[in-house]
N, CA, C and O atoms as a GROMACS GRO file, in nm:
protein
  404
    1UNK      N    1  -2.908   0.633   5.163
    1UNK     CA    2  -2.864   0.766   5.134
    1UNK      C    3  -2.725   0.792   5.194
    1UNK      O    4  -2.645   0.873   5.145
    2UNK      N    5  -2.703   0.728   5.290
    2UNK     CA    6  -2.526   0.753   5.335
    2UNK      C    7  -2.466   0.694   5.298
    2UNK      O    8  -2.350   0.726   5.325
    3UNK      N    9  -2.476   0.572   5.214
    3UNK     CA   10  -2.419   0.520   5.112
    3UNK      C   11  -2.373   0.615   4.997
    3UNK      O   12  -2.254   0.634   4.972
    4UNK      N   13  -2.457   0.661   4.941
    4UNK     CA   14  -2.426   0.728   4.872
    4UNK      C   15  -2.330   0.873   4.904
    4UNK      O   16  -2.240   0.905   4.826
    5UNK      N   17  -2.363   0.962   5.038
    5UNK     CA   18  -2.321   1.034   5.034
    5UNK      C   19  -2.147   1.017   5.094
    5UNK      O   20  -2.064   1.106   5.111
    6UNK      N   21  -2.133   0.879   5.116
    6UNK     CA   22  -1.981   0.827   5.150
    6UNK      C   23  -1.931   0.820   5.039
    6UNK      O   24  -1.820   0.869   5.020
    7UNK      N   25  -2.002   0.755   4.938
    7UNK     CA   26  -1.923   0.740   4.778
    7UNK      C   27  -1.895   0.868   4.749
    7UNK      O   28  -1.776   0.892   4.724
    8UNK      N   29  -1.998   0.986   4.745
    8UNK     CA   30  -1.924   1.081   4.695
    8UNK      C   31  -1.825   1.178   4.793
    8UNK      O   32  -1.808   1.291   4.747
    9UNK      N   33  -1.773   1.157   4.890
    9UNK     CA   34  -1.741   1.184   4.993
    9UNK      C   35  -1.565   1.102   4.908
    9UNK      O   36  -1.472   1.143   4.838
   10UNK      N   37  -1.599   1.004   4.956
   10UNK     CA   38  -1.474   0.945   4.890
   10UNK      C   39  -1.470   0.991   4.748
   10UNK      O   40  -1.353   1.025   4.732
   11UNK      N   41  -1.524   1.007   4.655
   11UNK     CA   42  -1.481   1.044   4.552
   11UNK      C   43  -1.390   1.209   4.527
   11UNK      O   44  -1.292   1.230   4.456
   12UNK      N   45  -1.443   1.274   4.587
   12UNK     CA   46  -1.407   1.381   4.580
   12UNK      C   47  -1.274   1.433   4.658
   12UNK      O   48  -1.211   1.539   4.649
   13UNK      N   49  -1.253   1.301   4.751
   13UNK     CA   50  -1.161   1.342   4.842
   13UNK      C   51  -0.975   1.359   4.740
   13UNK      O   52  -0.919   1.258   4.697
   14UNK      N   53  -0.938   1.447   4.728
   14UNK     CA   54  -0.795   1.435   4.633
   14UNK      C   55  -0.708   1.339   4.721
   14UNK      O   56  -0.620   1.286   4.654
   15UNK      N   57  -0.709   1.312   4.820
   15UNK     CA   58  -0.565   1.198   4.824
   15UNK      C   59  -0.599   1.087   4.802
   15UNK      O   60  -0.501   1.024   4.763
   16UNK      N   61  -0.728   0.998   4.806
   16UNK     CA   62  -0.734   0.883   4.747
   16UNK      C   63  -0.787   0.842   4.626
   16UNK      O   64  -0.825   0.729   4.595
   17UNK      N   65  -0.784   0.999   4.526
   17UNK     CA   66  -0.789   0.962   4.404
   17UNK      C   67  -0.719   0.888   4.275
   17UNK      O   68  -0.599   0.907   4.252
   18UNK      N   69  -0.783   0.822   4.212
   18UNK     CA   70  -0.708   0.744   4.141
   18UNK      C   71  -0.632   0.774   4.057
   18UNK      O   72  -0.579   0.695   3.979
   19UNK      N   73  -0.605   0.965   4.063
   19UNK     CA   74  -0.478   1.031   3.937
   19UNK      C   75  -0.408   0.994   4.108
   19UNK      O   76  -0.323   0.905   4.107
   20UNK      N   77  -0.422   1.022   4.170
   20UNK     CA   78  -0.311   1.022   4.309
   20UNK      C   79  -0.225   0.910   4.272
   20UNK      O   80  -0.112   0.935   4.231
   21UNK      N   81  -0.268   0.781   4.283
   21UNK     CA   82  -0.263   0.669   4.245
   21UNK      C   83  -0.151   0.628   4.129
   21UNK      O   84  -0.036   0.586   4.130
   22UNK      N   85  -0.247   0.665   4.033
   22UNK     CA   86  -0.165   0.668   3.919
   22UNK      C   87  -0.015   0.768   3.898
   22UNK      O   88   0.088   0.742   3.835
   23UNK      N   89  -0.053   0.884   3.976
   23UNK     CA   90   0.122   0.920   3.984
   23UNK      C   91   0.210   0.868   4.070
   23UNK      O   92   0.328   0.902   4.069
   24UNK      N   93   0.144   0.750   4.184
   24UNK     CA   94   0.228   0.764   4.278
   24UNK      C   95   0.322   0.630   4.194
   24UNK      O   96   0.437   0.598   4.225
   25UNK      N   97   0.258   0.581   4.106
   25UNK     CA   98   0.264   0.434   4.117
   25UNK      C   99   0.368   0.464   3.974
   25UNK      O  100   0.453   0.383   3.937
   26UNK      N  101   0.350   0.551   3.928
   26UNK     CA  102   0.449   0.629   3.790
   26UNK      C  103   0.552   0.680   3.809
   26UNK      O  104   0.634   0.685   3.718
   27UNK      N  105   0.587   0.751   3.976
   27UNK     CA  106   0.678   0.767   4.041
   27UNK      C  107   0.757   0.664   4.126
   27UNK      O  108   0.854   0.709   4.186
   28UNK      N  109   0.729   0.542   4.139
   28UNK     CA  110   0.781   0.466   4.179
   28UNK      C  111   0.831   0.361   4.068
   28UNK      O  112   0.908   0.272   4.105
   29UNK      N  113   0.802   0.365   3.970
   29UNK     CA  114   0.802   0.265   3.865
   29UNK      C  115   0.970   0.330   3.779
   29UNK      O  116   0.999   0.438   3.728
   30UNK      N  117   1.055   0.185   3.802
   30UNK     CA  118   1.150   0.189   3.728
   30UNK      C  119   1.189   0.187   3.545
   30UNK      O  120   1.152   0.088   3.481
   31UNK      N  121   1.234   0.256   3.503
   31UNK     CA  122   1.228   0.272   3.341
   31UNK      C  123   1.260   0.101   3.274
   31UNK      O  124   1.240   0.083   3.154
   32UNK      N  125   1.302   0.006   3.347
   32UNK     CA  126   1.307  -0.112   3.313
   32UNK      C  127   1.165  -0.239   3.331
   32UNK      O  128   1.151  -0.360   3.313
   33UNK      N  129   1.079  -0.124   3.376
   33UNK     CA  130   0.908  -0.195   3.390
   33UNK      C  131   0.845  -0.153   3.278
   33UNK      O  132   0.869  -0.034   3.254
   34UNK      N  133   0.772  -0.208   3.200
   34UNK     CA  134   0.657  -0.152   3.145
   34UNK      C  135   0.516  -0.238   3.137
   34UNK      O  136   0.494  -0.348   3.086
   35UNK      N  137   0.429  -0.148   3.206
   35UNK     CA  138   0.293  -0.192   3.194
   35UNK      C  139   0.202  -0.234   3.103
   35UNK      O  140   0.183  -0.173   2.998
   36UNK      N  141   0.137  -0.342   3.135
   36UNK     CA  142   0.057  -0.366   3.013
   36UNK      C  143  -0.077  -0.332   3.079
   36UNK      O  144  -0.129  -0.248   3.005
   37UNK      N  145  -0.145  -0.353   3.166
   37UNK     CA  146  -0.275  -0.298   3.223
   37UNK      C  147  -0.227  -0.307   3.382
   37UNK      O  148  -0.149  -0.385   3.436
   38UNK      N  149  -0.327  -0.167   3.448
   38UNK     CA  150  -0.358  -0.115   3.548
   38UNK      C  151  -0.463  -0.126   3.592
   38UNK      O  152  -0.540  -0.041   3.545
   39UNK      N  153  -0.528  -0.223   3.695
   39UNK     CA  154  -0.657  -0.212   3.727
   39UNK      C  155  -0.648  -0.177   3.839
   39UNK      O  156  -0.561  -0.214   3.919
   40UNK      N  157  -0.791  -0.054   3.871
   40UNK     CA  158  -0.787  -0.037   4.028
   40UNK      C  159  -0.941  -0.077   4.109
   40UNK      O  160  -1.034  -0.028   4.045
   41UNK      N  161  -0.977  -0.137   4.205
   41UNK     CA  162  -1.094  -0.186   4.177
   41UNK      C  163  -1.164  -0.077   4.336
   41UNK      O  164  -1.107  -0.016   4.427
   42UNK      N  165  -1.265  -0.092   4.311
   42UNK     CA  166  -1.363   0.005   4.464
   42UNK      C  167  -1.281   0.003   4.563
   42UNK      O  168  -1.241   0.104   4.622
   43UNK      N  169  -1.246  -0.129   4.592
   43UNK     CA  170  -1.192  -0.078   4.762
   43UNK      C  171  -1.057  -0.125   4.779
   43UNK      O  172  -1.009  -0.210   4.855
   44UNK      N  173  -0.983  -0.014   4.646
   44UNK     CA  174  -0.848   0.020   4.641
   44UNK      C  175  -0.784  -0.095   4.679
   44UNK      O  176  -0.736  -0.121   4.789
   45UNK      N  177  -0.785  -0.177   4.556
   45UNK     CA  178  -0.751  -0.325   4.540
   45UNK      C  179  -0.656  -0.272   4.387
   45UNK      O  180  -0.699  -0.232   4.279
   46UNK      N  181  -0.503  -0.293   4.438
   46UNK     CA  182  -0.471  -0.269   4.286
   46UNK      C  183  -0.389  -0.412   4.195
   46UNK      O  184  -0.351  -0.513   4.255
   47UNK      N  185  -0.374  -0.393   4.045
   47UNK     CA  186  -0.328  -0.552   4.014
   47UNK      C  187  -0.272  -0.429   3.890
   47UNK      O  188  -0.354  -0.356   3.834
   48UNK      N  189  -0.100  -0.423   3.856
   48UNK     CA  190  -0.055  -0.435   3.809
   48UNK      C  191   0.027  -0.547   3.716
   48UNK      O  192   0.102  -0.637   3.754
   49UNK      N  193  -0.011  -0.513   3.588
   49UNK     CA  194   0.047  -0.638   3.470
   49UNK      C  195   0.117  -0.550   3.397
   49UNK      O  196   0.089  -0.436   3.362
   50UNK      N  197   0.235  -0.634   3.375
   50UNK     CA  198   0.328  -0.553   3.295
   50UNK      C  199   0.473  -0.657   3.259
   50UNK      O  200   0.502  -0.764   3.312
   51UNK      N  201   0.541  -0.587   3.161
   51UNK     CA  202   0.702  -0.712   3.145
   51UNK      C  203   0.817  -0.570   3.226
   51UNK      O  204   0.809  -0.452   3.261
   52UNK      N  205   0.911  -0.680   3.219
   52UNK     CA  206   1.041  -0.643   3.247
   52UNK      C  207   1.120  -0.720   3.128
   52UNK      O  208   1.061  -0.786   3.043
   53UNK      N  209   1.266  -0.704   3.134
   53UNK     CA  210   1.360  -0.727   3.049
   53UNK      C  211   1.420  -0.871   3.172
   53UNK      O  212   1.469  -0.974   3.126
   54UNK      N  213   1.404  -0.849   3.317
   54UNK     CA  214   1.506  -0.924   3.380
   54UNK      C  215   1.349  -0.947   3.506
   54UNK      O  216   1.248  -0.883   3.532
   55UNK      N  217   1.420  -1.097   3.558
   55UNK     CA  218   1.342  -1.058   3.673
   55UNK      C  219   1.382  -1.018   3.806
   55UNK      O  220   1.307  -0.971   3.892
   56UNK      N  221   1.502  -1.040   3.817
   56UNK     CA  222   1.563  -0.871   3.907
   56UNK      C  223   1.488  -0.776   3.948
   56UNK      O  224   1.469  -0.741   4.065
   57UNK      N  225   1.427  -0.713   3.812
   57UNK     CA  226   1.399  -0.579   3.767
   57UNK      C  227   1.225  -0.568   3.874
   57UNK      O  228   1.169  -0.473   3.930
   58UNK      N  229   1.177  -0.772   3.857
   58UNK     CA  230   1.049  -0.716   3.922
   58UNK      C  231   1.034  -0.720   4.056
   58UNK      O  232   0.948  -0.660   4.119
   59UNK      N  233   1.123  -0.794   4.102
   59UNK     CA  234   1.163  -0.834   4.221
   59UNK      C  235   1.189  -0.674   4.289
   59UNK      O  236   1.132  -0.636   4.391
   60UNK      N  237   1.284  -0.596   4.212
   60UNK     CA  238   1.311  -0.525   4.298
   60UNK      C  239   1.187  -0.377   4.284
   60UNK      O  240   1.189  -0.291   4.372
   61UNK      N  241   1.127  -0.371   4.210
   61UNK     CA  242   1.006  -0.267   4.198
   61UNK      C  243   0.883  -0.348   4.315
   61UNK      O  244   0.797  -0.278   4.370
   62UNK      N  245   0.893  -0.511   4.341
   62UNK     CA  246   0.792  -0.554   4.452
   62UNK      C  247   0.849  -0.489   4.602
   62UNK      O  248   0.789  -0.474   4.708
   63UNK      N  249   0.955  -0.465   4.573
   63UNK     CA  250   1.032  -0.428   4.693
   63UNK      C  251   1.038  -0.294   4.724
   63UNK      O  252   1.067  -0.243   4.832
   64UNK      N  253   1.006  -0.237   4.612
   64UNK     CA  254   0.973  -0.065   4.618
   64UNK      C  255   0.867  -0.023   4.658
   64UNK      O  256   0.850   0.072   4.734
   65UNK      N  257   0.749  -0.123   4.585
   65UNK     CA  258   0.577  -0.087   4.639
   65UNK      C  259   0.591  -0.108   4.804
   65UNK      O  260   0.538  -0.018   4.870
   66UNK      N  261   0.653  -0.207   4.874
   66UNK     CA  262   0.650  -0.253   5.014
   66UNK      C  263   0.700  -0.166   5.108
   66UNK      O  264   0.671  -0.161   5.228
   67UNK      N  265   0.816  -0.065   5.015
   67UNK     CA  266   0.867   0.021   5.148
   67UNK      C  267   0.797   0.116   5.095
   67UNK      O  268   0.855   0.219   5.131
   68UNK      N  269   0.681   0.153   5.010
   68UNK     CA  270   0.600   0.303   4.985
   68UNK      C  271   0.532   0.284   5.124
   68UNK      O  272   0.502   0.171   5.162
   69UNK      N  273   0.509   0.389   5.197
   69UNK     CA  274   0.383   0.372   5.302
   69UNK      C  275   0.244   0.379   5.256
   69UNK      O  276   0.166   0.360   5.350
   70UNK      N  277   0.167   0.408   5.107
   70UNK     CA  278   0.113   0.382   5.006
   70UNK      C  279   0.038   0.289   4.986
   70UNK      O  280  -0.084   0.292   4.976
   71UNK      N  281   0.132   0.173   4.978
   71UNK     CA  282   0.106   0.001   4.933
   71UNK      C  283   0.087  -0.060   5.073
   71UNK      O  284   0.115   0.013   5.169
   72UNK      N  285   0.045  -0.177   5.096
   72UNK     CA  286   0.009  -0.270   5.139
   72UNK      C  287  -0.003  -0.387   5.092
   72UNK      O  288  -0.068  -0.384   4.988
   73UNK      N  289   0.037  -0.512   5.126
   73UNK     CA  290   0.014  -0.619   5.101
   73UNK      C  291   0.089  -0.618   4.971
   73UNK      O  292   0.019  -0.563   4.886
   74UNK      N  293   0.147  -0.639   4.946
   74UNK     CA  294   0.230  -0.605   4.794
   74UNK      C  295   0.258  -0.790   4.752
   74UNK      O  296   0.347  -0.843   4.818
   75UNK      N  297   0.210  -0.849   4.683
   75UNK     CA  298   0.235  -1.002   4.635
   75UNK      C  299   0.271  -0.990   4.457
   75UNK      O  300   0.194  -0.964   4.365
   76UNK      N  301   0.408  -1.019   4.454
   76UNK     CA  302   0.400  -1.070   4.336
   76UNK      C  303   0.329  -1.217   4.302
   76UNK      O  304   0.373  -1.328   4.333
   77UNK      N  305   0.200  -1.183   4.227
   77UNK     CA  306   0.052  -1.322   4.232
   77UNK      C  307   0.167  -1.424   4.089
   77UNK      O  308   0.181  -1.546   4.082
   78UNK      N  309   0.212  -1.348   4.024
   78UNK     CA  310   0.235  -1.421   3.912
   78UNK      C  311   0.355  -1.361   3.813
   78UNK      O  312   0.349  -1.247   3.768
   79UNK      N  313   0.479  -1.466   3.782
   79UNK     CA  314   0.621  -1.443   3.696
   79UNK      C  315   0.576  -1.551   3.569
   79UNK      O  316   0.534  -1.664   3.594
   80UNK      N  317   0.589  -1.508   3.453
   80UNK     CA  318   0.690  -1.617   3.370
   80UNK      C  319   0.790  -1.548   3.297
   80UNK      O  320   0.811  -1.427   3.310
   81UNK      N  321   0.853  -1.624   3.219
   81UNK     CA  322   0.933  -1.592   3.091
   81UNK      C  323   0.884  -1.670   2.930
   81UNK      O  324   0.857  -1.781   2.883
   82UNK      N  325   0.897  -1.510   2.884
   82UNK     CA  326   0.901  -1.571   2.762
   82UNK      C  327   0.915  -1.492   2.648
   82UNK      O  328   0.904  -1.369   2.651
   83UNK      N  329   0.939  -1.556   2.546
   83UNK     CA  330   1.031  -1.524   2.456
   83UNK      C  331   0.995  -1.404   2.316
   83UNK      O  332   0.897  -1.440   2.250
   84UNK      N  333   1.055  -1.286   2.272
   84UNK     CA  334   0.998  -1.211   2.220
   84UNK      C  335   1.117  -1.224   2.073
   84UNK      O  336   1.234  -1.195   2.101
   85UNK      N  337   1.097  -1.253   1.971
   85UNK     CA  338   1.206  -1.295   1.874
   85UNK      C  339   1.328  -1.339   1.950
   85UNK      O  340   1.313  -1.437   2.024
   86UNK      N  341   1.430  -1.290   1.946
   86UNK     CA  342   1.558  -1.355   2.011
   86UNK      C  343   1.568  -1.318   2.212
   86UNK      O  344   1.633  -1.371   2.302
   87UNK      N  345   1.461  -1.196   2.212
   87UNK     CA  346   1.487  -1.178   2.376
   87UNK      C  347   1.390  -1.213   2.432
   87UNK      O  348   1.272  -1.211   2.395
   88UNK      N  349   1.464  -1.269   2.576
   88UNK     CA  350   1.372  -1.344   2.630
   88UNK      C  351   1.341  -1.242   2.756
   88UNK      O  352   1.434  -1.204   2.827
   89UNK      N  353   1.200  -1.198   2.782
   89UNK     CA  354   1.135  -1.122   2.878
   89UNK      C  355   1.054  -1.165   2.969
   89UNK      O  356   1.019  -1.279   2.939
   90UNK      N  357   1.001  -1.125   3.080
   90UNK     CA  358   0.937  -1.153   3.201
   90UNK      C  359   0.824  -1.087   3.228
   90UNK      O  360   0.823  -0.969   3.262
   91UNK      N  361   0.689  -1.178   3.209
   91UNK     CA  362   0.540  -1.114   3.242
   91UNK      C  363   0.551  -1.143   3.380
   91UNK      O  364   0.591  -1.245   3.436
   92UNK      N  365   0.491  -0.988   3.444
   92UNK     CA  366   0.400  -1.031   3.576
   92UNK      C  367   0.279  -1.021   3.652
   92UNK      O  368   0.192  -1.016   3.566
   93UNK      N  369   0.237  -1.017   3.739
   93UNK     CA  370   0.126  -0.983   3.768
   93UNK      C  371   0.152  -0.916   3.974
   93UNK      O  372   0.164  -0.989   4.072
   94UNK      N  373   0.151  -0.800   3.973
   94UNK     CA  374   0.144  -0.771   4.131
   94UNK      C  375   0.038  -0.712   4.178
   94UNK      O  376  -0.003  -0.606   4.130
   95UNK      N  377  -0.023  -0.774   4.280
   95UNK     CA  378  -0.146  -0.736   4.328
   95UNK      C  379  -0.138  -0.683   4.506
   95UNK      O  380  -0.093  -0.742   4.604
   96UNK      N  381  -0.187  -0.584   4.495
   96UNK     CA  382  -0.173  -0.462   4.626
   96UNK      C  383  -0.299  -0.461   4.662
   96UNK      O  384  -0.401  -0.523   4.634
   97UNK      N  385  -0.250  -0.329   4.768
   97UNK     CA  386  -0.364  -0.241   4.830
   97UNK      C  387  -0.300  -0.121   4.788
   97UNK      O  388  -0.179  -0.110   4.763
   98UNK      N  389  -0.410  -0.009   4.779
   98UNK     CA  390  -0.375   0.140   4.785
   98UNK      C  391  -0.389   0.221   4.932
   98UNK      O  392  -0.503   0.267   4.936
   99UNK      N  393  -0.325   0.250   5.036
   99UNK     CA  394  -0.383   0.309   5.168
   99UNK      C  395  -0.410   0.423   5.103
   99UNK      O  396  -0.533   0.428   5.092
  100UNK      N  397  -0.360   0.517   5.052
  100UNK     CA  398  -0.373   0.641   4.984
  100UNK      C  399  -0.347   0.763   5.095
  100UNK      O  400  -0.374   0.877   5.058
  101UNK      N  401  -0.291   0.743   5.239
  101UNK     CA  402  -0.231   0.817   5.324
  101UNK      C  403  -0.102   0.912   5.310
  101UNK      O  404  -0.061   0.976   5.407
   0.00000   0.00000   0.00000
């Protein structure tokens, strides 16, 4: 039963909700990112996938999650390139924490 009443305890709490989350992470996100999926998992485990045009572009948004006080552990897990008719673009994969403080 305190299991449960922690889940909803945490659920209800507004700063570590996952719209929190989702704006913080919308407010930090440069117009040269775009997402392809957002997963956030129970114990605020997050894994952003998404392209860029450059990889500059992801390099320096890994570098943005790290100075949020927000993020934690910020790893870009995974880069490639590849090719979309004549332009060539950059999948990635960055996998966090949410503190939600």
């Amino acid at each position: 039963m305190r299991e449960d009443i922690e889940l909803i305890r945490r659920r209800l709490d507004p700063e570590g909700s996952t719209l929190n989350l989702l704006q913080e992470i919308y407010s930090l996100t440069p117009r040269e990112i775009f997402f392809i999926d957002i997963q956030v998992a129970e114990k605020r485990n997050v894994i952003l996938k998404g392209e860029a045009q450059a990889m500059s572009h992801v390099f320096r948004f890994v570098t943005t999650l790290e100075d949020s006080p927000l993020f934690e552990n910020v790893q870009a897990t995974r880069t490639t390139s590849k090719k979309k008719g004549k332009v060539e673009c950059y999948e990635f994969e960055i996998v966090c924490a949410y503190s939600g403080k």
